[in-house]
KOLDRENTI-24260 format. One record per residue (C-alpha): x, y, z. Coordinates in steps of 0.25 Angstrom, whole numbers, padded with zeros to 4 digits, always signed. Layout:
// residues N
XYZ/...
***
This chain:
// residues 500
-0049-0050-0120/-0057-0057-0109/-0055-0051-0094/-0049-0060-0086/-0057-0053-0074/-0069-0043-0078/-0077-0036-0067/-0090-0030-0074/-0099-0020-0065/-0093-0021-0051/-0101-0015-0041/-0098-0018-0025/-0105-0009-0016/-0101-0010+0000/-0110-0005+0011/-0117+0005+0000/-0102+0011-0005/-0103+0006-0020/-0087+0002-0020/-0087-0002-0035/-0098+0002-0046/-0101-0004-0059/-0085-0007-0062/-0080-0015-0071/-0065-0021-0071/-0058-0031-0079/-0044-0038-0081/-0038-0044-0093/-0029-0059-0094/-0015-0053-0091/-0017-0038-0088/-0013-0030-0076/-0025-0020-0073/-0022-0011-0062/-0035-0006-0053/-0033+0007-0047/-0042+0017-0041/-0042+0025-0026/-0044+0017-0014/-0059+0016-0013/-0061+0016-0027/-0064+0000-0030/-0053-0008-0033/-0053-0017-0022/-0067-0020-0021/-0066-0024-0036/-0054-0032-0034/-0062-0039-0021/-0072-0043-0032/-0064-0049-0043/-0057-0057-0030/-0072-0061-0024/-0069-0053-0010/-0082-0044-0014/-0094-0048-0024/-0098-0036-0032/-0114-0031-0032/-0114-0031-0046/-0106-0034-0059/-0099-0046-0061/-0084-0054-0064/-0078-0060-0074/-0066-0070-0075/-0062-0074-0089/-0077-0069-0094/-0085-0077-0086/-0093-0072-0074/-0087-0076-0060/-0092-0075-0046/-0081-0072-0036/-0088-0075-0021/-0072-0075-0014/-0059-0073-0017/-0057-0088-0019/-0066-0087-0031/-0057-0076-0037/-0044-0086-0033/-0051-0096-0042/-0053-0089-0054/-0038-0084-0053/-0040-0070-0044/-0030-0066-0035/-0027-0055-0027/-0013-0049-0021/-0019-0040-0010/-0013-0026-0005/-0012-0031+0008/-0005-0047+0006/-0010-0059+0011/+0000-0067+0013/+0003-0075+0026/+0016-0072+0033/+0021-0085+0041/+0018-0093+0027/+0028-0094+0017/+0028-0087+0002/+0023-0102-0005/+0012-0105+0006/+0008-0091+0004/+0006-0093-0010/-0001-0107-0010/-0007-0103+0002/-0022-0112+0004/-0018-0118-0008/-0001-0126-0007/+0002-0137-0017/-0004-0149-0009/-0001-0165-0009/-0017-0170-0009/-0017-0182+0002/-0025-0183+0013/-0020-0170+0018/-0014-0161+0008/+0000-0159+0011/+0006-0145+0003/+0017-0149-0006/+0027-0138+0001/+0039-0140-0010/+0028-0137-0021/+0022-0126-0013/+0035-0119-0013/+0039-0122-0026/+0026-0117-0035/+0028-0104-0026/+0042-0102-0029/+0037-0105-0045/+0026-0093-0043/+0035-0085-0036/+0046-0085-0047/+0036-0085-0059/+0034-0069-0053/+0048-0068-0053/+0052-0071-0040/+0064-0079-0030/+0053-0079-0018/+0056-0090-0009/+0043-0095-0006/+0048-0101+0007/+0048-0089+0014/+0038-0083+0023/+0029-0072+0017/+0034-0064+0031/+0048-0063+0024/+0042-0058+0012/+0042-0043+0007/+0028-0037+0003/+0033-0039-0011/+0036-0052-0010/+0022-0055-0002/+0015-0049-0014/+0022-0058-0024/+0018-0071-0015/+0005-0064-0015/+0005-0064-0032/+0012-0079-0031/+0000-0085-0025/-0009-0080-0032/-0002-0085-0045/-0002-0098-0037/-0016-0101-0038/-0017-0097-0053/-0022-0081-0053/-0027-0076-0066/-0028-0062-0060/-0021-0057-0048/-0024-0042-0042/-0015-0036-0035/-0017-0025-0025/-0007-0013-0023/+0004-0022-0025/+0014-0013-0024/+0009-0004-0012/+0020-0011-0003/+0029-0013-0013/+0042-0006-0017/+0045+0000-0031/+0056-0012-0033/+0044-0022-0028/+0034-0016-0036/+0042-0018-0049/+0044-0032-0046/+0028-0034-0043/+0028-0026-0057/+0036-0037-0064/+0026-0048-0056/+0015-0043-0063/+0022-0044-0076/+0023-0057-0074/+0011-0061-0070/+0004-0053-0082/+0014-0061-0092/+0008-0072-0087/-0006-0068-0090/-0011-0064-0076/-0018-0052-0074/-0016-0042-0064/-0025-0032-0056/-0016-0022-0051/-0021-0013-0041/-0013+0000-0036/-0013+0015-0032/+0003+0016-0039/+0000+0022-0051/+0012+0022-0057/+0011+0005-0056/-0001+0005-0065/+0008+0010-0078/+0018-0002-0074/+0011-0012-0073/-0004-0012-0076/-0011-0015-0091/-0026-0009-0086/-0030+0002-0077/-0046+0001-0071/-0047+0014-0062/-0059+0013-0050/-0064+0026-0044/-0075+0027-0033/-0080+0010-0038/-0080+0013-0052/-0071+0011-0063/-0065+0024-0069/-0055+0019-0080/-0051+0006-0087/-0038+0007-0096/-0025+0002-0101/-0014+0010-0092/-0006+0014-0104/-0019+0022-0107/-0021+0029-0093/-0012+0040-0086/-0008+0040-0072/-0017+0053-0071/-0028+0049-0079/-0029+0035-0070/-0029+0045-0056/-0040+0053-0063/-0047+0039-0065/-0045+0035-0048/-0046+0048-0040/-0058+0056-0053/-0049+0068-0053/-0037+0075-0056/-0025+0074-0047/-0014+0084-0044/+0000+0080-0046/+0002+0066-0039/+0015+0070-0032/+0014+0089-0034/+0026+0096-0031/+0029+0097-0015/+0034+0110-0012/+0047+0110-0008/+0049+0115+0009/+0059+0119+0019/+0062+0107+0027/+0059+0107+0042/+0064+0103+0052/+0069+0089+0056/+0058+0081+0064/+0059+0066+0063/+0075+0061+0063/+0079+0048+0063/+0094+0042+0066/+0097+0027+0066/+0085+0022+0066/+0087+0007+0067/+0078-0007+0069/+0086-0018+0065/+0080-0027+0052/+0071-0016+0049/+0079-0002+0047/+0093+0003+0052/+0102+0017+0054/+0088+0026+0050/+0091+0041+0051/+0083+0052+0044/+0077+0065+0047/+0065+0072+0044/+0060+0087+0044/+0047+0093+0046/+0041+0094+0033/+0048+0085+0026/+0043+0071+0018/+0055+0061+0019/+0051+0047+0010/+0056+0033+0014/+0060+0025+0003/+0063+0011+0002/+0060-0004-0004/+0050-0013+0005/+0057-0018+0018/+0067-0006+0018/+0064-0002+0031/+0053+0010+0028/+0041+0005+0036/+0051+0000+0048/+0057+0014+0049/+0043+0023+0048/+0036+0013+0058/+0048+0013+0068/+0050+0028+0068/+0034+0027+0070/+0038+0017+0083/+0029+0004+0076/+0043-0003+0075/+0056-0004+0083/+0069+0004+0081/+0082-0002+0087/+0089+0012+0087/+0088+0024+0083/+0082+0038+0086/+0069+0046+0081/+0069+0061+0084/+0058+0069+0082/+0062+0084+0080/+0077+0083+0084/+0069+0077+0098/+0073+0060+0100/+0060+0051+0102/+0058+0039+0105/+0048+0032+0095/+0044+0016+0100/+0030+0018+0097/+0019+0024+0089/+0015+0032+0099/+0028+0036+0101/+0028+0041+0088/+0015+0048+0087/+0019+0055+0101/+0031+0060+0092/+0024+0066+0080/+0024+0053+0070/+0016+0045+0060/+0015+0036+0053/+0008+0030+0041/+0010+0016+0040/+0013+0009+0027/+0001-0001+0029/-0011+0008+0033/-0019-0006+0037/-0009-0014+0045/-0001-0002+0052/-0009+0011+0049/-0025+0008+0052/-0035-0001+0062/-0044-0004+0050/-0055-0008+0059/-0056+0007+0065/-0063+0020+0061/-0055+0030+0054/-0056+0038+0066/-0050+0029+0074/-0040+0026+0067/-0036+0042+0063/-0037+0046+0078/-0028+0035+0084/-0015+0045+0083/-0022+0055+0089/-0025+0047+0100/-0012+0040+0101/-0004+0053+0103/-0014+0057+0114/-0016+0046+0121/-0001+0047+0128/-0006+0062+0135/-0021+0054+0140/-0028+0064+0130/-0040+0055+0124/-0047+0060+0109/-0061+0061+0110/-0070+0056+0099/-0075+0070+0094/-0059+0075+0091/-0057+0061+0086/-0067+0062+0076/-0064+0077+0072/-0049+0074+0071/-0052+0061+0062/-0064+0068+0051/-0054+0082+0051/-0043+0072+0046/-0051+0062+0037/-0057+0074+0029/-0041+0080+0027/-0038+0068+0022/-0049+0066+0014/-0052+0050+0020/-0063+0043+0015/-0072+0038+0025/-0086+0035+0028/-0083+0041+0041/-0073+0040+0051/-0079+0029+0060/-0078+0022+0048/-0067+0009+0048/-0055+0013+0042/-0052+0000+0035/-0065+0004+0026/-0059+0017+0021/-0048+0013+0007/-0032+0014+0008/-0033+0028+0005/-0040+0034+0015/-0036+0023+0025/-0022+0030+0023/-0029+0044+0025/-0035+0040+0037/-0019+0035+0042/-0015+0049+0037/-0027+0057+0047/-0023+0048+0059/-0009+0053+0058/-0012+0068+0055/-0021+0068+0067/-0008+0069+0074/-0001+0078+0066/+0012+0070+0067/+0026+0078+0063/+0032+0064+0055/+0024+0055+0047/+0030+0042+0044/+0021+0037+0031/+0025+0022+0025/+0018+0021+0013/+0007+0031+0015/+0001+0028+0001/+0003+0014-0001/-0011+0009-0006/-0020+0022-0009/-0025+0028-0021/-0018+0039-0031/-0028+0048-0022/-0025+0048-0008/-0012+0047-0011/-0011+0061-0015/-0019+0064-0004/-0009+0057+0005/+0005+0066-0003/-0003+0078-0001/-0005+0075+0014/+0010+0070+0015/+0014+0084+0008/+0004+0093+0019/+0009+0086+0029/+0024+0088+0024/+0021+0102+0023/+0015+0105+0037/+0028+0099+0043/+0026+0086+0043/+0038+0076+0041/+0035+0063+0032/+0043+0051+0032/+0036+0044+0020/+0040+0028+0016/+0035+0026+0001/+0036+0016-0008/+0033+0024-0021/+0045+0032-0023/+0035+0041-0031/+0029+0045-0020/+0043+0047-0010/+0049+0057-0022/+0037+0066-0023/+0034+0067-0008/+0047+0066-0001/+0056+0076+0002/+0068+0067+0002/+0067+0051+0003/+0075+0042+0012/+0078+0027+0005/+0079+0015+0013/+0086+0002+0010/+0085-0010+0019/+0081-0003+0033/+0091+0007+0031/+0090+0022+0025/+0100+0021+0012/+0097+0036+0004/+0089+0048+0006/+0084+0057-0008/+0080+0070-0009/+0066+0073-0018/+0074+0079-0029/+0083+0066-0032/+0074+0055-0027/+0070+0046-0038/+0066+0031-0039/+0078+0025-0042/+0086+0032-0033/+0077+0029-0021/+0075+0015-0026/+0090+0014-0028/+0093+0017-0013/+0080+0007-0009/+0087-0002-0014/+0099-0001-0010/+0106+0004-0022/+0101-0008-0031/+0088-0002-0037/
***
């Protein structure tokens, strides 16, 4: 069959760092070809190219096997090209059908064009239920959930007549229940002869979803194959060019400390109610949960980045009062945000600045000032433990990829050795790579004496690392599991409030 897309010899050099080499790429008329690689590995500078945000140096593209030219994205758009980013781009204030026609609204033609509202409104909610959804589109995007933003995001683009849509991490913010149901989106689309570039860093997705697999490595393509033809280890071998251990090995089993962190009737109406938990030295508690349970309210509250009504937080049997994040620092917290470039980073700044600014926060209160030569020992002793990849640490942190952008959050933290770490998603959006990296570090840490409130959306990951797993349900804690009995459909069954 003719490709749809083909991409024949890509090369894309930036500054002198060769980004992609010589790779080729194609996509068939009704397929779903997942994309997968490490962060820093090419799959976004490719994607950038097929959508005509970057022009390649060499090699060349083809749309239904004729030789195209894409200057910008609107080209891309004119061919048939969409794209559902990681990070949505949708705007708040306006409502679902003006999102989705958005520059472009069904229109009276007279000497001003006036938009034909009723239409507008109509034509959405006919996209919206041809991929199998009662969205109204009357509501404002700001009521939306993340999964209902994505499927505006997918609406609009069937809206101006995609051929070819590329979606970006699509389930990163997504629940298991809400994955599934993108799952079935998909289906749809594909029955419909659409094809799909799904990219990811879920592995297990690929074997549920994808016809293709196209592995990049260090801008080159590795591997090229029909999924029922690859295995999960043999696609690893192809990202990271080696042999991993066991994904999630054995944890050995350890006395538990003492308590350290305890909650009782943490309460901030609309967001969570009655919270009460304890957790000891040592010890990995998971946070399970749907999106909007309550998860990321409750870790940034005990964190002092949101208000409690009532309630108290003691810290080693001792009562504190935690209003702000200085507050918490001064008390031994962390946290690691579930969005590492709106909460957790200041793009703009160095890596050095960015992993010294605890350091300096918990100082700062006792007129004690860091001097430039501790603050560059501190930061290169904690980039070469993590293994960040950086041309230097005066480099801009927004330069670095997701993974070691989430490293570098990681060092700014254990700078202050903190006894409680609050980590919301800590690796949502990186490679099969660094996430190890980041288990292993969980597990060091959890074995120095550290105690680890972890929020995850892949259940996977909750029953291998957790000691025990606390489930939330509309703002409220509804169950707690041990490892030994905790299993998908009995944490998704308490998520969901005995209905899953």
């Amino acid at each position: 069959m003719e490709a749809l897309l083909r991409l024949e010899g890509i090369t894309k050099t930036f500054g002198g760092i060769v980004a992609l080499d010589d790779v080729d790429f194609e996509v068939q008329a009704g397929e779903v070809h997942a994309l997968i690689g490490e962060n820093g590995a090419g799959k976004s500078t490719l994607m950038r190219i097929a959508m005509g945000v970057h022009s390649a140096d060499r090699g060349r593209l083809l749309w239904k096997g004729r030789v195209v030219k894409l200057q910008t994205p609107r080209d891309a758009h004119r061919l048939g090209i969409r794209m559902v980013h990681q990070e949505l781009m949708l705007i708040p204030q306006l409502s679902v059908g003006e999102n989705i026609f958005l520059g472009c609204p069904p229109s009276r033609r007279a000497v001003f064009s006036w938009v034909r509202w009723n239409d507008m409104y109509e034509r959405a909610r006919q996209l919206l239920q041809g991929l199998g959804h009662d969205l109204d589109p009357r509501r404002p995007v700001s009521e939306l959930s993340v999964a209902e933003q994505q499927l505006v995001e997918i609406a609009r683009a069937l809206a101006f007549e995609a051929e070819l849509l590329i979606l970006d991490e699509p389930t990163s913010p997504l629940s298991e229940h809400e994955t599934e149901r993108l799952f079935q989106t998909i289906a749809r689309l594909k029955a419909r002869g659409l094809s799909v570039i799904y990219i990811t860093h879920r592995m297990r997705e690929l074997y549920q979803i994808a016809d293709r697999v196209t592995v990049l490595r260090d801008g080159r393509r590795i591997l090229t194959a029909p999924i029922s033809e690859t295995s999960p280890e043999e696609l690893v071998r192809a990202m990271v060019g080696r042999e991993l251990k066991d994904y999630f090995p054995e944890r050995e089993s350890r006395a538990r400390g003492a308590p350290i962190l305890r909650v009782e009737g943490l309460t901030a109406p609309g967001r969570f109610s009655d919270i009460t938990f304890t957790i000891h030295r040592g010890e990995i508690v998971g946070l399970a949960g749907l999106v909007g349970a309550g998860r990321t309210e409750l870790v940034e509250a005990l964190f002092g980045a949101r208000e409690y009504t009532s309630g108290k937080i003691f810290i080693e049997d001792c009562p504190v009062t935690i209003r702000t994040p200085a507050d918490a620092i001064r008390h031994g917290l962390a946290l690691v945000t579930d969005d590492r470039k709106a909460k957790g980073l200041i793009p703009m700044a160095s890596v050095r600045v960015n992993v010294i600014l605890p350091v300096q926060a918990r100082v700062a209160h006792l007129g004690i000032l860091v001097n430039a030569r501790a603050e560059r020992h501190i930061t290169e002793r904690l980039l070469r433990e993590l293994r960040v990849k950086t041309p230097s640490a005066d480099h801009p942190v927004m330069v670095l990829s997701g993974g070691n952008q989430q490293k570098v959050v990681l060092a700014r933290w254990l700078a202050v050795h903190p006894r409680v770490f609050l980590m919301d998603e800590p690796t949502r959006g990186i490679d099969v790579g660094a996430k190890m990296e980041i288990y292993e570090l969980i597990r060091r840490l959890a074995a120095q004496g550290t105690a680890i409130l972890l929020v995850s959306s892949e259940l996977e990951e909750l029953r291998h690392l957790a000691d025990r797993i606390l489930v939330m349900h509309r703002g409220r804690i509804v169950g707690e599991l041990q490892r030994e009995e905790a299993t998908d459909d009995r944490i998704l069954y308490l998520a969901t409030g005995g209905e899953g």
